[in-house]
LODO-746221 format. One record per residue (C-alpha): residue in three letters; chain; x, y negated, z negated. Coordinates in pm, whole numbers. Each point is the difference from the previous one (the first is absolute). Layout:
N
['ALA','A',[X,Y,Z]] ...
This chain:
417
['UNK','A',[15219,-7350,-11605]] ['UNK','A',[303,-93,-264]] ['UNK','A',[301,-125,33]] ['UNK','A',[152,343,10]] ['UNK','A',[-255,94,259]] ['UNK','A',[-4,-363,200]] ['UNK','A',[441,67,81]] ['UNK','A',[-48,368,48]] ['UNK','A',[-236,-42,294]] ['UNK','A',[193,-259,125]] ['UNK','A',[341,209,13]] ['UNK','A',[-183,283,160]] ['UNK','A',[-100,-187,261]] ['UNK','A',[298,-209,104]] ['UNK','A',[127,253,213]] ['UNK','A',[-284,-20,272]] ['UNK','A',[39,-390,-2]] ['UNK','A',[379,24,28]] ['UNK','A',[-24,182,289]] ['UNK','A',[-296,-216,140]] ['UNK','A',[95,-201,364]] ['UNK','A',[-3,-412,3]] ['UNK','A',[-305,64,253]] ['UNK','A',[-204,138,-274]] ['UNK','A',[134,-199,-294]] ['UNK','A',[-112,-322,189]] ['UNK','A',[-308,105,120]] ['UNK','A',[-114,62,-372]] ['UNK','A',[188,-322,-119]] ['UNK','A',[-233,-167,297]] ['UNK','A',[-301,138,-160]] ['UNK','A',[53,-106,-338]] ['UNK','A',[50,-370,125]] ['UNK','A',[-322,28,155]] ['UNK','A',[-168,112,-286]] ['UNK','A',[98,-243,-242]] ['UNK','A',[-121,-236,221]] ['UNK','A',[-319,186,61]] ['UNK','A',[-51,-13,-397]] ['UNK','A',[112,-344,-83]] ['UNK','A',[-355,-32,-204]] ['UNK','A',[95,302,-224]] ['UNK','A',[341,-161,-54]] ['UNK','A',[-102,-305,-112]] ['UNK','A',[-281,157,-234]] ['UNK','A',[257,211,-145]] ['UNK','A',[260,-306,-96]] ['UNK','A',[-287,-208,-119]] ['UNK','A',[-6,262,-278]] ['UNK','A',[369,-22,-73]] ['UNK','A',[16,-430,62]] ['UNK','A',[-298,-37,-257]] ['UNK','A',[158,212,-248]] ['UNK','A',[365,-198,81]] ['UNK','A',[-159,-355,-56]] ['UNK','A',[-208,152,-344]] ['UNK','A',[339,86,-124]] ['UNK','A',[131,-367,96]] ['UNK','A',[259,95,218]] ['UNK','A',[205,-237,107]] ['UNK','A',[-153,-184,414]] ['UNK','A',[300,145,121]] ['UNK','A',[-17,371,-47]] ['UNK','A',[-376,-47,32]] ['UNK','A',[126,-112,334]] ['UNK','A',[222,356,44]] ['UNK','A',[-336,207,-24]] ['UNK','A',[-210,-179,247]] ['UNK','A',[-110,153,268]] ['UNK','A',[-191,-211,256]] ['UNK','A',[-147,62,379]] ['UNK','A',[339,-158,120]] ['UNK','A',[233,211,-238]] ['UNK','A',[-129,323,97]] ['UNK','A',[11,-92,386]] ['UNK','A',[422,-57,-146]] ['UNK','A',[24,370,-157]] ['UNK','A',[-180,157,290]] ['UNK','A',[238,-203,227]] ['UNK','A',[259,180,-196]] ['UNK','A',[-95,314,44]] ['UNK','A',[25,-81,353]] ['UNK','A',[334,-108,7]] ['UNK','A',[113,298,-192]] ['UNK','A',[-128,223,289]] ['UNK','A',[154,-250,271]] ['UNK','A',[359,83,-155]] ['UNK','A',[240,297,128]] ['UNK','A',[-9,302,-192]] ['UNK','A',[335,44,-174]] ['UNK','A',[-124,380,-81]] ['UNK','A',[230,226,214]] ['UNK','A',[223,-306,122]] ['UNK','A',[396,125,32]] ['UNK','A',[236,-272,-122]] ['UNK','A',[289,255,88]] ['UNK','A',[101,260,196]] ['UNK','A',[353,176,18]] ['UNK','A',[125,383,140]] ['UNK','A',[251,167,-216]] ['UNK','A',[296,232,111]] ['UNK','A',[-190,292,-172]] ['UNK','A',[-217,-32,289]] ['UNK','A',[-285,-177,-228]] ['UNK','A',[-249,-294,133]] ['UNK','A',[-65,-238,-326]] ['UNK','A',[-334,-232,-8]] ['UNK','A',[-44,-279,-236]] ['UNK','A',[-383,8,-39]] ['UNK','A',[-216,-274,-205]] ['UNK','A',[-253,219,-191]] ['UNK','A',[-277,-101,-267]] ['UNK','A',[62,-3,-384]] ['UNK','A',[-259,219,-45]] ['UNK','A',[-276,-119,-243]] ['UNK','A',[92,-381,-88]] ['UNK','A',[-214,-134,-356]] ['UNK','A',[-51,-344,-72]] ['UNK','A',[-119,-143,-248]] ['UNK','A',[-113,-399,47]] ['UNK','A',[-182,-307,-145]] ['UNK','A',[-283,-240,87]] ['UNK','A',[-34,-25,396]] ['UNK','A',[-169,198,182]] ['UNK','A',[136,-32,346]] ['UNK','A',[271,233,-135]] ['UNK','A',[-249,289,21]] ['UNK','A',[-26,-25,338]] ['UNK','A',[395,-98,69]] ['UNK','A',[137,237,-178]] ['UNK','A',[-272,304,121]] ['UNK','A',[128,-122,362]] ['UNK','A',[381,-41,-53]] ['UNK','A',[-1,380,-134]] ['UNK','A',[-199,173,217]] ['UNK','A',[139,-150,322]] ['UNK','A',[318,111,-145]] ['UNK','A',[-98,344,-87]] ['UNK','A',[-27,-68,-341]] ['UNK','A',[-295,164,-236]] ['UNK','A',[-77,-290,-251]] ['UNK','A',[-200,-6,-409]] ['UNK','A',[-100,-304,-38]] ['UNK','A',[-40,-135,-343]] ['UNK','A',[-127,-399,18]] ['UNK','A',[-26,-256,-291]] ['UNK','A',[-338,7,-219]] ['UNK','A',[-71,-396,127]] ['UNK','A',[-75,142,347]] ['UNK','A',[-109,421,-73]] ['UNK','A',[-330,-95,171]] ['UNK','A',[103,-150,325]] ['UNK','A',[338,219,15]] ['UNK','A',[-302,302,-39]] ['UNK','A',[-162,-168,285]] ['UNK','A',[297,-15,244]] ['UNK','A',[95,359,-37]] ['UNK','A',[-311,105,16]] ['UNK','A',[-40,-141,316]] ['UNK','A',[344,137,91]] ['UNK','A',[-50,397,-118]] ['UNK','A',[-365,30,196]] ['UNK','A',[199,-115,284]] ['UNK','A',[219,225,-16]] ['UNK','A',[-219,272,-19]] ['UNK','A',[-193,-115,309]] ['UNK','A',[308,-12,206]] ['UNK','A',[98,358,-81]] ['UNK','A',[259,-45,-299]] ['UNK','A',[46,112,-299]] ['UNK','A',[-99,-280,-198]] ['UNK','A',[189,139,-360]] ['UNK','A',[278,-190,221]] ['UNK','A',[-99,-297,-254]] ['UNK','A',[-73,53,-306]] ['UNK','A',[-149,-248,-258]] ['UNK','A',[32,-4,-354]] ['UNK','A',[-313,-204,-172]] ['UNK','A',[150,31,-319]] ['UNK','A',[124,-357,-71]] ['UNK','A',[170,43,-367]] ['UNK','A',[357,13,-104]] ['UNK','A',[-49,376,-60]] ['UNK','A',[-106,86,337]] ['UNK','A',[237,-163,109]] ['UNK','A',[289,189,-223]] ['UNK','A',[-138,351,137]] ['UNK','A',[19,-100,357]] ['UNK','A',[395,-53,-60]] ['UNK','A',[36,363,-135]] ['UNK','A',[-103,134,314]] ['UNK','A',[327,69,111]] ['UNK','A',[-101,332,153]] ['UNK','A',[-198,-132,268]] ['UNK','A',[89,-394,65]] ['UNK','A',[308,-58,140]] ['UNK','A',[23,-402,-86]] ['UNK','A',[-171,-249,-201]] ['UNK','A',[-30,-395,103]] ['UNK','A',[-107,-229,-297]] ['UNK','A',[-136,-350,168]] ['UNK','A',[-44,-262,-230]] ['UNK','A',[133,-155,-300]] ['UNK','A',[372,65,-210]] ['UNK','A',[-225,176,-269]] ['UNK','A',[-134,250,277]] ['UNK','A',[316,67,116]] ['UNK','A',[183,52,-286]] ['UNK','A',[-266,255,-106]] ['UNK','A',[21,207,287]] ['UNK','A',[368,-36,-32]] ['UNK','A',[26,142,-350]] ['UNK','A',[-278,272,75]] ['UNK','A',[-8,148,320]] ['UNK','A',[130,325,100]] ['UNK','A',[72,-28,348]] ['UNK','A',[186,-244,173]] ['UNK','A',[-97,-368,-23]] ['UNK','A',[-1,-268,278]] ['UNK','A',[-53,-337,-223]] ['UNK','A',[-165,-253,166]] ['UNK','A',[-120,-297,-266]] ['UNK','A',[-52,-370,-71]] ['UNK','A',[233,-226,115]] ['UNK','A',[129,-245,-187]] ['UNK','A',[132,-210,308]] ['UNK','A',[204,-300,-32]] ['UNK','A',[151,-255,249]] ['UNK','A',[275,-207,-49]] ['UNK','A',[27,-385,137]] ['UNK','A',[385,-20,86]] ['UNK','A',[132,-378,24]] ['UNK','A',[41,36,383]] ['UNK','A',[-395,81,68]] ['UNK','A',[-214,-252,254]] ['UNK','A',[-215,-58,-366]] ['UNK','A',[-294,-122,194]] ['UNK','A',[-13,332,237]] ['UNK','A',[22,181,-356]] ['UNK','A',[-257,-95,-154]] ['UNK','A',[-228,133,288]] ['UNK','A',[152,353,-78]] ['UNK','A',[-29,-74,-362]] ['UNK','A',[-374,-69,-2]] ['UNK','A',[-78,302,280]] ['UNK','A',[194,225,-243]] ['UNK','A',[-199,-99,-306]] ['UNK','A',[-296,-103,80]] ['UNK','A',[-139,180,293]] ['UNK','A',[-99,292,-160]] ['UNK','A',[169,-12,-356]] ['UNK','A',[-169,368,-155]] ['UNK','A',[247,182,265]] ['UNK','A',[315,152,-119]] ['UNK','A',[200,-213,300]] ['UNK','A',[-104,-337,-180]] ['UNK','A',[228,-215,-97]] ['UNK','A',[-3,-9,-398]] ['UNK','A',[413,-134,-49]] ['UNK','A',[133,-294,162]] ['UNK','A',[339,-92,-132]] ['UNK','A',[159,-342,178]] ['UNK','A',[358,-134,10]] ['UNK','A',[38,-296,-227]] ['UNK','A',[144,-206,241]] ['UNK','A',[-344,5,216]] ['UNK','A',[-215,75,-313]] ['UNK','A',[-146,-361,-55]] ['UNK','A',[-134,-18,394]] ['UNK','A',[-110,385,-8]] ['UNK','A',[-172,34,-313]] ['UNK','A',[-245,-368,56]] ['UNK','A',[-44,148,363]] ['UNK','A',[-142,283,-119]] ['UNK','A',[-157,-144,-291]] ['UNK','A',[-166,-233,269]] ['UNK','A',[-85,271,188]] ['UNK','A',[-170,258,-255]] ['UNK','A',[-180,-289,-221]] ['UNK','A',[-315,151,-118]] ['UNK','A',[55,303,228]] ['UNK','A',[264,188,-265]] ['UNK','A',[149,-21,-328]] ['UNK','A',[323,-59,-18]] ['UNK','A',[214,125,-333]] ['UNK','A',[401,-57,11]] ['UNK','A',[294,-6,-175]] ['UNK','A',[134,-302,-203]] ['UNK','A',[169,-165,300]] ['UNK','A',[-324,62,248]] ['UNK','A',[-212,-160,-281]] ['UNK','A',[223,-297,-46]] ['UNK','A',[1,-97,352]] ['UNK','A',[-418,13,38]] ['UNK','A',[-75,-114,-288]] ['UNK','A',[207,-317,86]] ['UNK','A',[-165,16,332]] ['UNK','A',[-353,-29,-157]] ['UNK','A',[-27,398,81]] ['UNK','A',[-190,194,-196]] ['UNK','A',[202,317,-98]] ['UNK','A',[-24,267,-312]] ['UNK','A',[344,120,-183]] ['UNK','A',[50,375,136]] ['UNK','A',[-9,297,-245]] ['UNK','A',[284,245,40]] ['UNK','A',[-291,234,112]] ['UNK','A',[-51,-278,319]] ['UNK','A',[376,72,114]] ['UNK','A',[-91,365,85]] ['UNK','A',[-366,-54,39]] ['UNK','A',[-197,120,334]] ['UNK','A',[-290,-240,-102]] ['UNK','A',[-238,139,319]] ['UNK','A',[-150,-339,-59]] ['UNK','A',[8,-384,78]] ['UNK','A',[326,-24,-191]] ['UNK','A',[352,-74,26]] ['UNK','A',[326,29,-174]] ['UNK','A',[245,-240,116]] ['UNK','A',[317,-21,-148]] ['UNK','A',[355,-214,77]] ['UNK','A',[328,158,78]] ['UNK','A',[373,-146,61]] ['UNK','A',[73,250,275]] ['UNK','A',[-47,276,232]] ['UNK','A',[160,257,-222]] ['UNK','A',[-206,-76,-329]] ['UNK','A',[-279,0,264]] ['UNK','A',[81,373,86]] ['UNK','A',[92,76,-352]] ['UNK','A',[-362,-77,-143]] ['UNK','A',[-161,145,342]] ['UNK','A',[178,338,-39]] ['UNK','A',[-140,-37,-431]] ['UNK','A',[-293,-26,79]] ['UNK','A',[-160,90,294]] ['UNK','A',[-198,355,117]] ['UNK','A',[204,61,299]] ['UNK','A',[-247,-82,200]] ['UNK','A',[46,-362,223]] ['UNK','A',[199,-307,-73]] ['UNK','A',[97,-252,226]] ['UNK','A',[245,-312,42]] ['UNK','A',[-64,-306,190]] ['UNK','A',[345,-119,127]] ['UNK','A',[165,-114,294]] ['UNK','A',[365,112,-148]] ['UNK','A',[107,283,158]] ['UNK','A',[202,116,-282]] ['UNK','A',[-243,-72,-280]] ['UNK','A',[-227,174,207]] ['UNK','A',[287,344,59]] ['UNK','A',[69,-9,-376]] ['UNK','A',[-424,-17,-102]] ['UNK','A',[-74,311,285]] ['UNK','A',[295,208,-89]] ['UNK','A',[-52,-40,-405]] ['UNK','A',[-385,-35,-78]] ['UNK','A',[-70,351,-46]] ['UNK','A',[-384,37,137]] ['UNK','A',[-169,205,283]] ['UNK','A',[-60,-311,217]] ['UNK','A',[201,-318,-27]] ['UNK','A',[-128,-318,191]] ['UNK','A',[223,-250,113]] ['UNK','A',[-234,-370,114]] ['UNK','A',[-297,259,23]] ['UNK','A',[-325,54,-290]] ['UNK','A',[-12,301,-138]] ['UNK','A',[-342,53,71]] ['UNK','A',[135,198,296]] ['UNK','A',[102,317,-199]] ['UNK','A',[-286,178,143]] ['UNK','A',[-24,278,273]] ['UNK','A',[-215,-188,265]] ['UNK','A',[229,-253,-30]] ['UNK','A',[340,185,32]] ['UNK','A',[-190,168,299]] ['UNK','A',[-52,375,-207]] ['UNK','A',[-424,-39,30]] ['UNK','A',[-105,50,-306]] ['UNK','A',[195,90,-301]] ['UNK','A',[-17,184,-300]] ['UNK','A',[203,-203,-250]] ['UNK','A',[290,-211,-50]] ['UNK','A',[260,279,-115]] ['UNK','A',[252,-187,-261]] ['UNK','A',[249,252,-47]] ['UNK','A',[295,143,230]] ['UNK','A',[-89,387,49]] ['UNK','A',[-153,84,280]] ['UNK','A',[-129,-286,108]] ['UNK','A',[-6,-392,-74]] ['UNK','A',[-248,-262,84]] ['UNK','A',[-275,4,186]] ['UNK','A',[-140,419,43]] ['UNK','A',[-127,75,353]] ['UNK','A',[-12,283,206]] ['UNK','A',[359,127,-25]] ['UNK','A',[28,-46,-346]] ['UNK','A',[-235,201,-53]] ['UNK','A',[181,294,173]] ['UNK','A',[323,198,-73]] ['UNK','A',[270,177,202]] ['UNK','A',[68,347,68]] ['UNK','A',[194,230,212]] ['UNK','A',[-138,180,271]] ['UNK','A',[267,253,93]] ['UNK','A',[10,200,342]] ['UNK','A',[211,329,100]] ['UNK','A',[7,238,236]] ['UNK','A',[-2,323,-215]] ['UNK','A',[270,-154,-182]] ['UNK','A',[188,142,-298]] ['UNK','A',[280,-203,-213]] ['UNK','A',[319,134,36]] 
């Protein structure tokens, strides 16, 4: 099928799984857990193909790193799927209820979107997430994956649509788009007709293409350019703990750290600390000030481009830059972030008020990594992006963001006067 096709299928048959009960959602959610596991061999035979053509290319260890599936990994994304179906339903929840003196009964009733696109990069674990966030929540879903991971993202929802089938669903639920290029991409956002929402997950450049040419509605969930800021009243040596979990445990993620900025007052014990720390682990770029104080040190340390200031480097590398307070702190943070996670590490309580109340992000982090913007972690299940904008939703997207509101309205026979 097209495009076209691929979202008409999928609208026609969101009506059945709307109306589907949890029972039956999670039964089928069950199933496909099982059956990733139960073809773990084709998995890994599929990303072989996509790993072998990453490396030829000489992408960089760390997104190499994004695409790999192993025996262990897909044990995670069928664990996943699991937790997905262990969650409450929000479908048909009532957040309100109220009687009027017209004699009416009003229901606030969570409802699915409808048919949700997304369009994302490079891991293929988001296959499975995102096929499990929308259907539990009565969402149809076209999925339209990156060209680094087409064959094992083919794979996955292969394995996902013949279960479907065998369970007794429609399986045009989920759609998939094999069409990797920009221009497949470009007619999936004129669909407007049939899909209710598009998702981009992955970089700025991603998003800001869907921004400028989809049209439907857009819930933008991108890189994060994630900083953290070492304010002069921080325990330094519990910091640089944080600092190295947020950087360095898995750096190609969009919750790294990539911007640490550190009061000047504490800069000369914070920056050899972590120089200490990352030596011949990461590469560390700075500004004028950072260099100054490592190189004096006997640290080695690279003068940062402009580009590094705003950089999400998805790699073992750092920006680190010097800064004379909390408000120039927040100043740069709100320049040049994604709106996606930045953190302080402070133990003054009004430093701390004026960073949370100012930093304009989806998550803010005070003594905390930002490795935790994800929807395990913030106790959602699995997730299906980091949303960095205000409307409808912000941060991590679970279940109930991926629902709306609407009125359920009961009379007796009754006619407005």
């Amino acid at each position: 099928m097209d495009v076209k096709q691929i979202c008409k299928t999928a609208h026609d048959a969101q009506y059945e799984l709307g109306a589907m009960s949890a029972d039956k959602k999670n039964e089928i959610l069950i199933a496909v857990a099982r059956n990733i596991i139960k073809n773990k061999d084709t998995l890994i035979a599929a990303n072989k193909i996509d790993i072998d053509a990453a490396e030829g290319s000489g992408m960089s260890k760390a997104m190499v790193d994004r695409l790999l599936l192993t025996s262990e990994r897909i044990d995670l994304i069928a664990e996943g799927v699991e937790q997905v179906a262990a969650l409450p339903d929000p479908v048909g929840e009532i957040s309100e209820s109220w009687d009027l003196p017209s004699g009416l009964h009003i229901d606030k009733v969570r409802a699915p979107l409808g048919v949700i696109a997304v369009i994302y990069e490079s891991r293929p674990n988001v296959t499975a997430d995102v096929f499990a966030l929308c259907f539990k929540s009565g969402n149809c879903v076209v999925l339209r994956g990156g060209k680094e991971a087409i064959n094992s993202n083919r794979a996955l929802y292969t394995i996902i649509a013949d279960t479907l089938a065998d369970c007794g669903c429609n399986s045009n639920v989920v759609g998939f788009i094999d069409d990797t290029s920009r221009e497949g991409s470009a007619q999936l956002l004129k669909q407007g007709d049939t899909v209710d929402v598009v998702i981009p997950r992955g970089g700025d450049g991603l998003k800001k293409f869907v921004l400028a040419n989809a049209v439907m509605p857009v819930i933008a969930s991108a890189g994060g350019v994630c900083h953290m800021y070492v304010e002069k009243s921080a325990d330094i040596d519990k910091c640089i703990d944080v600092i190295d979990n947020a950087k360095m445990q898995r750096p190609s993620t969009c919750n790294a750290l990539e911007q640490l900025l550190v009061h000047a007052d504490v800069a000369d014990k914070t920056l050899t600390a972590v120089a200490d720390r990352l030596k011949g682990r990461c590469r560390l770029v700075g500004c004028e000030r950072s260099c100054a104080i490592l190189k004096a040190n006997g640290y080695d340390i690279a003068k940062a481009s402009e580009d590094d200031f705003t950089k999400e480097h998805q790699d073992y590398e750092l920006t680190v830059r010097v800064v004379d307070s909390t408000a120039e702190a927040i100043d740069i943070v709100n320049a040049n972030n994604t709106k996606h996670s930045d953190a302080i590490m402070s133990e003054d309580n009004k430093a701390i008020a004026e960073f949370t109340s100012k930093v304009d992000a989806g998550c803010v982090y005070v003594n905390a990594s930002t490795r935790f913007t994800d929807g395990f972690q913030f106790g959602f299940g699995a997730e299906i992006g980091i949303s960095t904008q205000k409307l409808h939703a912000r941060g991590p997207l679970g279940l109930r963001q991926l629902t709306s509101e609407k009125y359920v309205v009961r009379g007796d026979y009754t006619s407005r006067k």
